[in-house]
Phi, psi and omega in degrees: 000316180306326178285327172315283200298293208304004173096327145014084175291097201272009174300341187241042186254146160247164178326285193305321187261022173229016159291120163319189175282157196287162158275158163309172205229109165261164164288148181278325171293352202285133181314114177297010158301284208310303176331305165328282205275331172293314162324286185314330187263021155116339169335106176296303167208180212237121160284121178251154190234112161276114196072035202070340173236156188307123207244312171193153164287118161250114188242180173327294203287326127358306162283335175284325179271355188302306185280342149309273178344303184292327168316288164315343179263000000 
């Protein structure tokens, strides 16, 4: 997005040089305490993995409805 606004012609960009840092990686069974504190430690979202291979994006906002939902029941 930072590349959109400064104006950035990404037609002559290749992938590899406008990638971020990778996101962490969790186990899909792994305690959504773990979820927390990588989110909480500045993480934008946490890729989880079932079997090693990628199953689903977990972001902020995914958790804030995780903790509605629990409230509510």
């Amino acid at each position: 997005m930072k590349l959109l606004y400064d104006g950035t012609d990404l037609s002559h960009q290749n992938v590899g040089s406008i990638m971020g840092a990778p996101l962490p990686e969790v186990d899909i069974a792994t305690d959504i305490t773990e979820a927390y504190r990588l989110l909480l430690a500045g993480a934008n979202a946490i890729l989880a993995l079932e079997k090693r291979k990628p199953r689903a994006v977990l972001t902020r906002m995914d958790l804030v409805n995780f903790w509605i939902q629990e409230k509510t029941k």
